[in-house]
N, C-alpha and C positions, 0 to 999 in steps of 0.2 A: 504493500500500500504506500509506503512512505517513497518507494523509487518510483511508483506514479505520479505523487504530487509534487516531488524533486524535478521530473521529466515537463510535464505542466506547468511548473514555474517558469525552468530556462526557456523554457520556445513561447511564452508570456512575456519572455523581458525581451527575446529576441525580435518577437513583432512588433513590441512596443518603441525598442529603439527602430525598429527599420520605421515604422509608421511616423516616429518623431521627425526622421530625416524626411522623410514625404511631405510631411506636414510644413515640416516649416520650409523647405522650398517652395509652397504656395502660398508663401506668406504670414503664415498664424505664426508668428514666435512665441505668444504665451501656451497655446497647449500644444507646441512642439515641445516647451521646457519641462510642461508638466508631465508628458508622458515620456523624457527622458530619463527623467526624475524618478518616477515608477519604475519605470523595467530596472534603474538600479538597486533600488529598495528589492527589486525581486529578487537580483542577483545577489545582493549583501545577504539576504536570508538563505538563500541558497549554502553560502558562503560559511554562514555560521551554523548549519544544519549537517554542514561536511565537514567540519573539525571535528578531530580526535579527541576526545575525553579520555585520560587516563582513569 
C-alpha cells in the first residue's frame, strides 16, 4: 500500500511541475508558482517517507 501512495505522489509532483512550466508560459505566474510549490511539498514528503530510521 505504502509503495502505491509513494508511486502517486512522485508522478503528482511530476505533473505538477510539468503543468507549472505550461502554465506559466501562458502567462499565469501566480498558479505557475503555486503549483511549483506543491509538486515540491510532494517530493519533500516523498523525501522524508524514504529515510532510514535506525
Amino acid at each position: 500500500m505504502s509503495d502505491t501512495v509513494i508511486s502517486v505522489l512522485m508522478l503528482t509532483g511530476v505533473f505538477l511541475t510539468g503543468g507549472a512550466a505550461y502554465v506559466f508560459r501562458n502567462g499565469d505566474r501566480r498558479r505557475a508558482l503555486l503549483m511549483l510549490v506543491a509538486g515540491l511539498v510532494m517530493f519533500a514528503n516523498v523525501a522524508v517517507w524514504l529515510v532510514p530510521v535506525k
